[in-house]
Backbone as ProteinMPNN parsed JSONL, in Angstrom:
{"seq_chain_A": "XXXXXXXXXXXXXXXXXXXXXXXXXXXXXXXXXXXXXXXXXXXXXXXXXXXXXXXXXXXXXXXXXXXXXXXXXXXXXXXXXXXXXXXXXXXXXXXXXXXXXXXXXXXXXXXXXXXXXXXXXXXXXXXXXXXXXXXXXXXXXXXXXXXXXXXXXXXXXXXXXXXXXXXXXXXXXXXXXXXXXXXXXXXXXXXXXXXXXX", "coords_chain_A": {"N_chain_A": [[81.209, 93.742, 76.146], [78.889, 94.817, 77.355], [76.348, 95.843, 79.527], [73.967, 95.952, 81.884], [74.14, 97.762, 84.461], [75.635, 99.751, 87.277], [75.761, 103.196, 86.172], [77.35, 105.873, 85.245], [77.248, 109.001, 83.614], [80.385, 110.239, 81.474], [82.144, 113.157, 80.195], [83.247, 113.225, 77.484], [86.976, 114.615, 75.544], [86.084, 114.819, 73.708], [83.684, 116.462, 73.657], [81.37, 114.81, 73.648], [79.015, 112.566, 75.427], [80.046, 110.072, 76.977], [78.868, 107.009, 78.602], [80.158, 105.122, 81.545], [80.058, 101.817, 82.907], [79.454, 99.736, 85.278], [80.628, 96.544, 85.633], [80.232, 93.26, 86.862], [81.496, 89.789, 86.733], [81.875, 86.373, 86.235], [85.063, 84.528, 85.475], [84.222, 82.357, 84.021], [82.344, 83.226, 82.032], [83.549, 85.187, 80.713], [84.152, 86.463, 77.211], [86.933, 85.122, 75.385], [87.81, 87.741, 73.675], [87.316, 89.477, 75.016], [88.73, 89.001, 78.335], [91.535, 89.122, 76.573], [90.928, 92.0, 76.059], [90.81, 92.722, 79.113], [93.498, 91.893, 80.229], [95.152, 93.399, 78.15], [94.685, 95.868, 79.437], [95.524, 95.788, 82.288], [97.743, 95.145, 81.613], [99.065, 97.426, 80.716], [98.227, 99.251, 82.428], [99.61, 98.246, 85.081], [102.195, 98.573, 83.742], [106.23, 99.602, 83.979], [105.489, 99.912, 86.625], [107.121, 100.729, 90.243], [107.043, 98.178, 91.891], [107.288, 95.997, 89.85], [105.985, 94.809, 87.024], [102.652, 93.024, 85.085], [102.574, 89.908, 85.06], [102.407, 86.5, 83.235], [102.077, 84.793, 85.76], [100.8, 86.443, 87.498], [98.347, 87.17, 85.753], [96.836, 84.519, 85.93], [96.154, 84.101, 88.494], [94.407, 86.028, 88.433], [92.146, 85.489, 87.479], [89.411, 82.751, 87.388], [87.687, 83.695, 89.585], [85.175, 86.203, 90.511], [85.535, 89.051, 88.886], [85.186, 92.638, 88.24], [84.323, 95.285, 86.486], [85.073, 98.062, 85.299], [83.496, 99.777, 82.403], [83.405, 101.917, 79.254], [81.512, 102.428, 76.862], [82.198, 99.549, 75.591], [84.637, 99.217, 76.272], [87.269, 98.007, 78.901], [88.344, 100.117, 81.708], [88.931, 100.122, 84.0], [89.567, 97.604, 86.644], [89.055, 95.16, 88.624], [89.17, 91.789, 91.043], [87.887, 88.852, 92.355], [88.999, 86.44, 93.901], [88.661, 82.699, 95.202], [90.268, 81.671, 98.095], [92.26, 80.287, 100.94], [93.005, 81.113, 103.634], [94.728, 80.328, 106.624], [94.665, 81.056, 109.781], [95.283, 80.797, 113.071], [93.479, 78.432, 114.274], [92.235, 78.014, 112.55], [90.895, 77.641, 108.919], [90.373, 80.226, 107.128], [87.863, 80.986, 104.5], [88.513, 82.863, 101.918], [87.906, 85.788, 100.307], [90.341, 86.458, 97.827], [91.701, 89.536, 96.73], [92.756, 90.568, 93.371], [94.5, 92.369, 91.031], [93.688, 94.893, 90.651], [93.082, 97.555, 88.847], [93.384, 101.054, 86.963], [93.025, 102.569, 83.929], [95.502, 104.735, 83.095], [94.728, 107.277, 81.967], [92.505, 107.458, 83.119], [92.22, 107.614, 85.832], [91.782, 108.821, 89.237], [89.087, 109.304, 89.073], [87.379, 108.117, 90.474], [86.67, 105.499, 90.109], [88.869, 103.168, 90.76], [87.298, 103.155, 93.05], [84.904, 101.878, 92.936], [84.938, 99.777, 91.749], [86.043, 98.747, 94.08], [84.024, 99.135, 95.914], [82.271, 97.222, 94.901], [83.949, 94.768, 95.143], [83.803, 94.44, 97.472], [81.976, 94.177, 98.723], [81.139, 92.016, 97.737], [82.756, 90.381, 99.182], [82.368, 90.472, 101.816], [79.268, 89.395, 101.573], [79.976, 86.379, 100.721], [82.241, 85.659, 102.25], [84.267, 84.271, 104.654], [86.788, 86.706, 104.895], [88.356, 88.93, 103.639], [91.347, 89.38, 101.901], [94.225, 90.474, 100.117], [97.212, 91.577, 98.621], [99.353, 94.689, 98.806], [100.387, 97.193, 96.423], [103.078, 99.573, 97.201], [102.446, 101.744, 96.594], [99.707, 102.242, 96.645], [98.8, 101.644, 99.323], [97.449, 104.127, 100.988], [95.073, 104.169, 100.147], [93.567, 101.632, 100.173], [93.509, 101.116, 102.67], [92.24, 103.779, 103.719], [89.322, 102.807, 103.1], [88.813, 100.701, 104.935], [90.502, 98.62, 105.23], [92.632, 96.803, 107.086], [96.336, 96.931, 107.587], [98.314, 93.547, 107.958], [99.417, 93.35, 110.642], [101.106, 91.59, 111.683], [103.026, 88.013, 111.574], [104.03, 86.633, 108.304], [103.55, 83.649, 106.367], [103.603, 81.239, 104.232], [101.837, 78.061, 103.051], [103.492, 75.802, 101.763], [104.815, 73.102, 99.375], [106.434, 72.092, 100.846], [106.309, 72.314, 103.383], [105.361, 74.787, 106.14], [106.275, 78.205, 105.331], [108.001, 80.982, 106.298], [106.736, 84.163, 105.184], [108.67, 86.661, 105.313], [109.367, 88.863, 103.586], [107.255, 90.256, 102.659], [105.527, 90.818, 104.67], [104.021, 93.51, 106.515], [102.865, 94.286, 104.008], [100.397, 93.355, 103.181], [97.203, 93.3, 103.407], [93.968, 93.124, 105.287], [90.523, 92.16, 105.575], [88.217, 92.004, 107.671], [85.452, 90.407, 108.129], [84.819, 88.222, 109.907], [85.534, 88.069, 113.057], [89.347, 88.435, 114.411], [92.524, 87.775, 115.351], [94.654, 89.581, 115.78], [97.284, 89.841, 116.079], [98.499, 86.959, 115.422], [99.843, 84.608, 113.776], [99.192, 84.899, 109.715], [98.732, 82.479, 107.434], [99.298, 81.729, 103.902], [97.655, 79.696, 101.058], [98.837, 77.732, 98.718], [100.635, 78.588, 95.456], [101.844, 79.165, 92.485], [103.907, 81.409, 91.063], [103.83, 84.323, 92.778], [102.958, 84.453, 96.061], [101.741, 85.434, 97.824]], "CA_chain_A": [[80.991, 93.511, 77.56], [77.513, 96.045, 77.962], [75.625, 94.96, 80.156], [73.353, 96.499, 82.622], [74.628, 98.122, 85.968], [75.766, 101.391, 87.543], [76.233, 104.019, 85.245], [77.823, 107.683, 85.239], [78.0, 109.641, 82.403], [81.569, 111.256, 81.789], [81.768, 113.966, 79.3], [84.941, 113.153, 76.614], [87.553, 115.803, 74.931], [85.049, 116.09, 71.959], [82.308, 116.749, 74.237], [80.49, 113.654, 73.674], [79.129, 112.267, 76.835], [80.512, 108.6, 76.952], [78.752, 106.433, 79.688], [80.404, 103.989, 82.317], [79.201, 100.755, 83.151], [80.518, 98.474, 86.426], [79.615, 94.623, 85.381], [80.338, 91.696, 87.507], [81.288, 88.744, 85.407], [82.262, 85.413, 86.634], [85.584, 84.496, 84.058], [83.909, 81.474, 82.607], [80.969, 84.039, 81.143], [84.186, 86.012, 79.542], [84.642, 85.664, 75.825], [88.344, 85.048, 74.28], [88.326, 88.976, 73.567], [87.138, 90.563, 76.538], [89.735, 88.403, 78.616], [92.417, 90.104, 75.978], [90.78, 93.593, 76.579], [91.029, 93.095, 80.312], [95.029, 91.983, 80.298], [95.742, 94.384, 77.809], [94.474, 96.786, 80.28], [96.169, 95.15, 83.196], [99.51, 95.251, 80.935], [99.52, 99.074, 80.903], [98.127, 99.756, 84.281], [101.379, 97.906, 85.703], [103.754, 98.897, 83.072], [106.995, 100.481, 84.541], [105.687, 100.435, 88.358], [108.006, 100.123, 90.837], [106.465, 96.817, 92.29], [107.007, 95.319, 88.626], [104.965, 94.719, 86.053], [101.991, 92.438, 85.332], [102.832, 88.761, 84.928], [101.524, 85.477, 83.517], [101.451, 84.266, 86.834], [99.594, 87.82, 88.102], [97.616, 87.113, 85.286], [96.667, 83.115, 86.375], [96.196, 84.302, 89.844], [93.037, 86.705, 88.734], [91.175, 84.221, 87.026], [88.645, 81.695, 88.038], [86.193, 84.06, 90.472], [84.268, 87.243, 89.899], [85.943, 90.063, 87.38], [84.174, 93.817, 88.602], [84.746, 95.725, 85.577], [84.343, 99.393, 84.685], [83.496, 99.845, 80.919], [83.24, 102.88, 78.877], [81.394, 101.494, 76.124], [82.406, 98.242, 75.659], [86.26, 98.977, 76.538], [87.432, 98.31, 80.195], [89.035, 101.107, 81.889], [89.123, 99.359, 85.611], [89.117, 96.346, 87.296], [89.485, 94.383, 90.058], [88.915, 90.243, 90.633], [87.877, 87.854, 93.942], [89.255, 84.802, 93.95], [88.194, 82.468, 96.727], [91.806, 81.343, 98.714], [92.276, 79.577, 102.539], [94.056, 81.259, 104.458], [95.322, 79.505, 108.123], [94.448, 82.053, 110.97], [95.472, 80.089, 114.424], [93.62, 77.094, 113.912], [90.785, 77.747, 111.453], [91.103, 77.701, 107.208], [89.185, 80.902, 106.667], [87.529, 81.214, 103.15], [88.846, 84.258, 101.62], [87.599, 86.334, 98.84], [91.769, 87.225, 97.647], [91.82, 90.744, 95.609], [93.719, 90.836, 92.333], [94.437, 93.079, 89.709], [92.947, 96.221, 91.479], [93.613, 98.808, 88.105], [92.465, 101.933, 86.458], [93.859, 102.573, 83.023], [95.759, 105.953, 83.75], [93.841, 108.403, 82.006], [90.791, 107.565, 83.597], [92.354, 107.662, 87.262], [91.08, 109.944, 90.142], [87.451, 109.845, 88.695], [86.549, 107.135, 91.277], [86.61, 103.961, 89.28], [89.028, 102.258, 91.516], [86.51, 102.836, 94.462], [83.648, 101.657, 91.674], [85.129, 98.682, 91.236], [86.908, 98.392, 95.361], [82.885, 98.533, 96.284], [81.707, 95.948, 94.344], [84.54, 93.278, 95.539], [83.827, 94.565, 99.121], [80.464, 93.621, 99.184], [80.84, 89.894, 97.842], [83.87, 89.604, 100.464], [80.942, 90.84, 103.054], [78.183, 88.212, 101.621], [80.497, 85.446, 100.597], [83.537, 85.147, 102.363], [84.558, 84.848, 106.299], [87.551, 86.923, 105.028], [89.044, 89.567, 102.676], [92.581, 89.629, 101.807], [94.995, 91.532, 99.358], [98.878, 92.318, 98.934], [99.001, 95.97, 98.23], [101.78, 97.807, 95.81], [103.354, 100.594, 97.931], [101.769, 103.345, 96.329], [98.208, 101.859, 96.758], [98.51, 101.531, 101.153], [96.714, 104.699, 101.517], [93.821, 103.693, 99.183], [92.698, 100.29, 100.854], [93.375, 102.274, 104.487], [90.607, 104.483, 103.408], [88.399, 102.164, 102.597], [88.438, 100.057, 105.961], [91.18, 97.53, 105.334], [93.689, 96.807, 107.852], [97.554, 96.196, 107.25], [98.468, 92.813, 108.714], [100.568, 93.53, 111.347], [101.646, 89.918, 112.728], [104.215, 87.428, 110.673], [103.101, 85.871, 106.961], [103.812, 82.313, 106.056], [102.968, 80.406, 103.0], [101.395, 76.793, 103.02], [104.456, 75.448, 100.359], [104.662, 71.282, 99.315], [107.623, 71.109, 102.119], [105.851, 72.65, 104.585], [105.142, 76.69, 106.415], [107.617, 78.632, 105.101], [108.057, 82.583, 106.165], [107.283, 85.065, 104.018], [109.09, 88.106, 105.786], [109.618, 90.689, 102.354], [105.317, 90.529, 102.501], [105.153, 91.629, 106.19], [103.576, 94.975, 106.407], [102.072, 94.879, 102.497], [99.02, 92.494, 103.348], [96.482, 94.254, 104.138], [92.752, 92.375, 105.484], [88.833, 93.22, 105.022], [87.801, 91.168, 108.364], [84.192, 89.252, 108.446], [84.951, 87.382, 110.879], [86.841, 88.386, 114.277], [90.745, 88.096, 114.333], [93.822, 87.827, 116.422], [95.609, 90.745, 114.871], [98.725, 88.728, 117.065], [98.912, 86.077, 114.842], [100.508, 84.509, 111.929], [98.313, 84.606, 108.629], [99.491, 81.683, 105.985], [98.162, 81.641, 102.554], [97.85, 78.479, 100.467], [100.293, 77.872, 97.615], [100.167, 78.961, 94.16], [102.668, 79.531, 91.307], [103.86, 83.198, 91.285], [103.853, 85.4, 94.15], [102.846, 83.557, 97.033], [100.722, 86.929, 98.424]], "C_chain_A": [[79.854, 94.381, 78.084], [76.912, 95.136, 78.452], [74.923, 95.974, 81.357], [74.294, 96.83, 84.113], [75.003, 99.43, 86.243], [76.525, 101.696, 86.204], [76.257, 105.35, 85.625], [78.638, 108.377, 84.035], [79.565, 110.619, 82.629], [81.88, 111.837, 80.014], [83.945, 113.869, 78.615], [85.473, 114.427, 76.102], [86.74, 116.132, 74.023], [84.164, 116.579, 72.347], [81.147, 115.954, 74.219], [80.285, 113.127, 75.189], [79.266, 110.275, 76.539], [79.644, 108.255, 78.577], [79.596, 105.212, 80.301], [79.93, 103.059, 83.155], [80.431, 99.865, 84.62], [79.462, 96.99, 86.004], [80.574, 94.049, 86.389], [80.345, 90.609, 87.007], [81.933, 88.178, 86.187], [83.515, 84.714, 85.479], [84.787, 83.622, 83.36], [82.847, 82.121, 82.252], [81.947, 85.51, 80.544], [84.929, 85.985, 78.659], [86.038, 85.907, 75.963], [88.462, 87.011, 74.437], [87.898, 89.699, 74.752], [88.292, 90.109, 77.378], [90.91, 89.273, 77.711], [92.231, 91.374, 76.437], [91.236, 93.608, 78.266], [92.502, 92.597, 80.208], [95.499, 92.72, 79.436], [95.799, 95.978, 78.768], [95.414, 96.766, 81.496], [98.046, 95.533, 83.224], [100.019, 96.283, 81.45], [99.208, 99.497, 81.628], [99.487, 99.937, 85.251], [102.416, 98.378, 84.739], [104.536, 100.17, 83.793], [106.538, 100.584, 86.079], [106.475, 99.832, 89.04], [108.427, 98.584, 91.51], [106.713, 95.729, 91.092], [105.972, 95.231, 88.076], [103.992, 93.312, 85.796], [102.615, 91.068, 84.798], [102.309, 87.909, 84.693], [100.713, 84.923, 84.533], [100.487, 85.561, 87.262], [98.367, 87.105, 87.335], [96.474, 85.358, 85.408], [95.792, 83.833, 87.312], [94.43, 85.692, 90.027], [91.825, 86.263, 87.673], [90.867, 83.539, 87.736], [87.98, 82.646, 89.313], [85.683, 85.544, 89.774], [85.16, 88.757, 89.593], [84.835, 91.522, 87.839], [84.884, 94.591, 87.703], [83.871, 96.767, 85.226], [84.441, 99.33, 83.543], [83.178, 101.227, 80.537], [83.087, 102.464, 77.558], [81.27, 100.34, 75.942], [83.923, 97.87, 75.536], [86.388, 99.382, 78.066], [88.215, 99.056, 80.775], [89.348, 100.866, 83.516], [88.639, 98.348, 86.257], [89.426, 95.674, 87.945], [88.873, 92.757, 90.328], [88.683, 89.66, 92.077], [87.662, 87.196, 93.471], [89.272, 84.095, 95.019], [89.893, 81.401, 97.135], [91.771, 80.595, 99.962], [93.511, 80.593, 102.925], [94.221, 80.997, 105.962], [95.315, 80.767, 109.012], [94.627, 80.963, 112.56], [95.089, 78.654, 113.668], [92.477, 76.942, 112.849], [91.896, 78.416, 109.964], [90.308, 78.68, 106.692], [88.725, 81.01, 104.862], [87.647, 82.766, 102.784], [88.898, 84.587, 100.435], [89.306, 87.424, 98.61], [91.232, 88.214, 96.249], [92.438, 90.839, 94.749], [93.684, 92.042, 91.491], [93.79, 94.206, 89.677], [94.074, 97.294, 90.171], [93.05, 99.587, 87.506], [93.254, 102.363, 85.313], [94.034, 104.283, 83.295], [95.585, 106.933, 83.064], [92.875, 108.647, 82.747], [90.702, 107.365, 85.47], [91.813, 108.784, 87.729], [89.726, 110.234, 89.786], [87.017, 108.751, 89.478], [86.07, 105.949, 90.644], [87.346, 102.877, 90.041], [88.267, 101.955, 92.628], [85.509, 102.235, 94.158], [83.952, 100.083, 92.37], [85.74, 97.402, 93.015], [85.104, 97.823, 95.88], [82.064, 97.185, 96.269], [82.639, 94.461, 94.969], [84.484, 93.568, 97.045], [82.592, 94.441, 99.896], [80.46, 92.058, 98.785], [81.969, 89.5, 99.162], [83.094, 89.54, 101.556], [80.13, 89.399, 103.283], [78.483, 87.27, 101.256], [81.847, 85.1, 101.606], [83.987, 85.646, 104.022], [85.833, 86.071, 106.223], [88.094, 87.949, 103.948], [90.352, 90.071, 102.854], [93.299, 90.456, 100.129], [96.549, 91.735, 99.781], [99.293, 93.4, 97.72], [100.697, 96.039, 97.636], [101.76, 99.327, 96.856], [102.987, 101.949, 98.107], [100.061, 103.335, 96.726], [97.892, 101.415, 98.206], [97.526, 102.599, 101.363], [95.169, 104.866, 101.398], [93.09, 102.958, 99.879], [92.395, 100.545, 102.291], [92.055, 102.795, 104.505], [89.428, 104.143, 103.626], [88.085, 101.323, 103.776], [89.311, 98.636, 106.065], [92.31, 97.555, 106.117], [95.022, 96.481, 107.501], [97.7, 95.01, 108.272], [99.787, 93.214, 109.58], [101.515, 92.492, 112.224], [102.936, 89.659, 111.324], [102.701, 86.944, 109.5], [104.372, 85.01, 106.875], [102.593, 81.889, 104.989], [103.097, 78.884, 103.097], [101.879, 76.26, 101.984], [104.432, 73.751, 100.656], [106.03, 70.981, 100.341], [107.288, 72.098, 103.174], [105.066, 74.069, 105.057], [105.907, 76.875, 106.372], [107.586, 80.261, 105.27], [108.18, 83.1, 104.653], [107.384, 86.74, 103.99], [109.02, 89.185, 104.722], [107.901, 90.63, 102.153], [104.612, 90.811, 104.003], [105.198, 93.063, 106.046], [102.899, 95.319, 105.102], [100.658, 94.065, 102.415], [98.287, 92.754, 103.773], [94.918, 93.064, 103.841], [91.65, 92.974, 105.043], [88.508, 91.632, 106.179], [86.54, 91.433, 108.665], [83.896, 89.024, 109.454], [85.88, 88.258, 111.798], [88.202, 87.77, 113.883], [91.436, 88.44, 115.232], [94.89, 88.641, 115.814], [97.152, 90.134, 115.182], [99.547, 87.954, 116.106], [99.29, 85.531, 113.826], [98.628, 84.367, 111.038], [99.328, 83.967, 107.613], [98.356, 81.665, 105.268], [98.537, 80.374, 102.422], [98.671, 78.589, 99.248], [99.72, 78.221, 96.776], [101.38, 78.815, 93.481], [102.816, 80.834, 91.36], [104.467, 83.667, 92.556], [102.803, 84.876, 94.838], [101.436, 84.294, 97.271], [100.542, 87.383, 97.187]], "O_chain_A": [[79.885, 94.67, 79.28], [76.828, 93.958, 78.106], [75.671, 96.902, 81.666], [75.035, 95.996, 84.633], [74.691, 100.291, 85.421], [77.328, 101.087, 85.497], [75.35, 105.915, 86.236], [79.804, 108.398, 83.641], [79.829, 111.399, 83.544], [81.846, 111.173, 78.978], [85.072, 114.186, 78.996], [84.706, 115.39, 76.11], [86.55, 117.248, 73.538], [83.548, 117.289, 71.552], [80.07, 116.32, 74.689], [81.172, 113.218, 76.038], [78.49, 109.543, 75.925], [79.733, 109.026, 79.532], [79.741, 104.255, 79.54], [79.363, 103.438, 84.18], [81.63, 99.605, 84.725], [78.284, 96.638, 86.056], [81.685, 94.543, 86.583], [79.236, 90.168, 86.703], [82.64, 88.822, 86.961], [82.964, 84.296, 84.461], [84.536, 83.88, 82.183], [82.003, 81.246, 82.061], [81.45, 86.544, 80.098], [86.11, 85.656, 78.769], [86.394, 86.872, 76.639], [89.193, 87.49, 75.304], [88.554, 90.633, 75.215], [89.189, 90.937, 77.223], [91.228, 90.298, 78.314], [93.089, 91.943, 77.111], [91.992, 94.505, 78.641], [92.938, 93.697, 79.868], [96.656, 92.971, 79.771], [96.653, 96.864, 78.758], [96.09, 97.777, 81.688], [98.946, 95.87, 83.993], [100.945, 96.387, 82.254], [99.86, 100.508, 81.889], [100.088, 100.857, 85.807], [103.561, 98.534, 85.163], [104.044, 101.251, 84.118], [107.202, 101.334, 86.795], [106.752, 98.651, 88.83], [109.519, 98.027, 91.627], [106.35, 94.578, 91.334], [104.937, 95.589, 88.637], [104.514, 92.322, 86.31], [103.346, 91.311, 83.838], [101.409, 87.719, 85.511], [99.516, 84.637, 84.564], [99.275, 85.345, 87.268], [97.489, 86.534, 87.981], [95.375, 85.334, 84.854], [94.679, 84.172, 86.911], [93.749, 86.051, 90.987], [90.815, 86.863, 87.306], [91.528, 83.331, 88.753], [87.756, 81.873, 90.246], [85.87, 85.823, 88.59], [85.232, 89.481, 90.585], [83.628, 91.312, 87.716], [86.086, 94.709, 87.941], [82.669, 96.758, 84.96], [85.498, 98.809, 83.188], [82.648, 101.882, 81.435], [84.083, 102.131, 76.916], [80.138, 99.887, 76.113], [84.433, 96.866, 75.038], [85.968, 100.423, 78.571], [89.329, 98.731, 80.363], [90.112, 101.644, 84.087], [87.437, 98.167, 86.449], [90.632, 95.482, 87.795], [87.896, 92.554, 89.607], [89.41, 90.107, 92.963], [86.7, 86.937, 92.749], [89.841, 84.611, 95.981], [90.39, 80.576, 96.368], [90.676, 80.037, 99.901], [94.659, 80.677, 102.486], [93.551, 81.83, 106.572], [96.234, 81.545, 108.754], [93.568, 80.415, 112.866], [95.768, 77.968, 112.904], [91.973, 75.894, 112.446], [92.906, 79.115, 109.878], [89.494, 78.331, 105.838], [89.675, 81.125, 104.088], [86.984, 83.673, 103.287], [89.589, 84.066, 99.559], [89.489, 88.579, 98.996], [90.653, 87.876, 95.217], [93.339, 91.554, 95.188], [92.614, 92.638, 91.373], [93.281, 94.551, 88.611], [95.237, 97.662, 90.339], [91.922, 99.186, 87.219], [94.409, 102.603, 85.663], [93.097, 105.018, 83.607], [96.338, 107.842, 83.415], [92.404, 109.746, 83.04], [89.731, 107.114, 86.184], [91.393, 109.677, 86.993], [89.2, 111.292, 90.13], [85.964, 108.323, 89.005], [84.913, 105.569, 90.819], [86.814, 101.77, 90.129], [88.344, 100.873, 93.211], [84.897, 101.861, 95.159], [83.326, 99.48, 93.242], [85.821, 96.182, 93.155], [84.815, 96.656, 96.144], [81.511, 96.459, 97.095], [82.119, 93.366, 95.186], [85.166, 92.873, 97.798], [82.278, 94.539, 101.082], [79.909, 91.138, 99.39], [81.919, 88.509, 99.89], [83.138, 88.536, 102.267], [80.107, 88.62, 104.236], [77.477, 86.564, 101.174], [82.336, 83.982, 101.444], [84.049, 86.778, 104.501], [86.079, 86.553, 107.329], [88.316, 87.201, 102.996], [90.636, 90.947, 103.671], [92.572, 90.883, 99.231], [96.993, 91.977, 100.904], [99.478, 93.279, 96.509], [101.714, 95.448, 97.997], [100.763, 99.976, 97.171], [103.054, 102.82, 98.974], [99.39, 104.321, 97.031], [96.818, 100.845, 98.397], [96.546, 102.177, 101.976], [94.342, 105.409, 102.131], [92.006, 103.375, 100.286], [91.373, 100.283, 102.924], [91.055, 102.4, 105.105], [88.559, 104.821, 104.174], [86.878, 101.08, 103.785], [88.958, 97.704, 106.788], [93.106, 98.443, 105.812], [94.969, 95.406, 106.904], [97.302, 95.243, 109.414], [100.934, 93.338, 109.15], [102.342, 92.662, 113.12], [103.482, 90.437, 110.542], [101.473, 86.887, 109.567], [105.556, 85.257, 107.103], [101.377, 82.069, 104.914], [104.211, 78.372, 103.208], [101.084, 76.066, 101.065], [104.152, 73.209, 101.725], [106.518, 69.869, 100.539], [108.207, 72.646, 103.783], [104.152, 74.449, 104.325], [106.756, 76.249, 107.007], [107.114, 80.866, 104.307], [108.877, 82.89, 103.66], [106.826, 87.629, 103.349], [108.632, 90.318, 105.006], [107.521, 91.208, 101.135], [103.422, 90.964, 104.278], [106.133, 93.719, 105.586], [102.39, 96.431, 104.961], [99.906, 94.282, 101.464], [98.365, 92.522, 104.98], [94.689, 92.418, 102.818], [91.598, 93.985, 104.344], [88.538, 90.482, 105.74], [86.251, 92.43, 109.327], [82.894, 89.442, 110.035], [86.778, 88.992, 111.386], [88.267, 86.775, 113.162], [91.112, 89.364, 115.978], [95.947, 88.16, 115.405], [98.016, 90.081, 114.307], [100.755, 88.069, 115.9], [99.003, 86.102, 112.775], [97.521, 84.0, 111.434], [100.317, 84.488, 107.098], [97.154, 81.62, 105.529], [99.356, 79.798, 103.138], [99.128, 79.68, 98.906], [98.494, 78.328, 96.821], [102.142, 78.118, 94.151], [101.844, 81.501, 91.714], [105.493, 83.296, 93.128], [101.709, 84.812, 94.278], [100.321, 83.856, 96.984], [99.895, 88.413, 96.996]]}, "name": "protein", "num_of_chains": 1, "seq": "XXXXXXXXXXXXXXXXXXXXXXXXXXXXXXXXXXXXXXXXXXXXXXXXXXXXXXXXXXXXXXXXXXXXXXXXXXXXXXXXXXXXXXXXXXXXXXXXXXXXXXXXXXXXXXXXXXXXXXXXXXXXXXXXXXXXXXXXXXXXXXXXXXXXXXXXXXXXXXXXXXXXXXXXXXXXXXXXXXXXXXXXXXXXXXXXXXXXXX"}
């Protein structure tokens, strides 16, 4: 996965200086094994957190848009995914760059790789997308705060094949990246999926 882009050397236990790379890859430009490297990564990011652990469906759900991937070498050590979503704000379908898979393999936490990788999907949500959304794990609220993302504070509803259906246990963990003006007031519905709705 080398490929040109920011780099910051970080100096390993042997004293070798290993460099890290942030790429931007679209999935269909990532081979069979990179795809493996990044859900093996994914695996053990989530393994054991309280929120549960990573899932086919998780894993569905951060496929098909753009992959921001820290490398060290040519092994990924953090990464994060925008996938483009609708979500129903009053009466408009905003286009929304949705956040997945926001992880840092946990040696290589607190060296600023999740913010590496938060930058990069917070600038295409900027120049692509009236809208940036996300449903944070409990430990990761003060993170996206930081950074300029709002918790939704209205109701959530999901756009399901029998209709809008509340989805109260995801009130208060949905946190925005608003583009566009909003009615902080008002319901936000996503569109359906398989999985976890949010």
């Amino acid at each position: 996965m080398r490929a040109p882009g920011a780099r910051a050397p970080r100096r390993r236990q042997d004293g070798l200086v290993a460099e890290t790379f942030v790429r931007t890859v679209h999935t269909a430009d990532l081979t069979p094994a990179q795809r493996a490297q990044i859900r093996v990564l994914l695996d053990g990011a989530f393994a054991g957190h309280p929120d549960g652990g990573f899932t086919d469906a998780d894993w569905d759900h951060t496929l098909g848009g753009l992959h921001t991937v820290v490398l060290e070498g040519d092994e990924p050590i953090g990464h994060a995914s925008v996938v483009q979503r609708r979500l129903l704000h009053g009466d408009r379908a905003l286009r929304t760059g949705y956040v997945e898979a926001v992880a840092v393999r946990s040696d290589r936490r607190g060296q600023g790789h999740g913010a590496a990788v938060m930058a990069v999907s917070e600038r295409i949500i900027r120049d692509a997308y009236d809208l940036g959304a996300l449903g944070s794990a409990t430990d990761a609220t003060g993170f996206y705060a930081s950074r300029g993302w709002h918790r939704w504070p209205g109701r959530t509803s999901a756009l399901t094949p029998t209709g809008v259906v509340r989805t109260p246990d995801e009130d208060g963990a949905i946190y925005v990246y608003p583009v566009t003006p909003l009615d902080f007031t008002a319901e936000l519905i996503c569109d359906w999926r398989d999985g976890d709705v949010w």
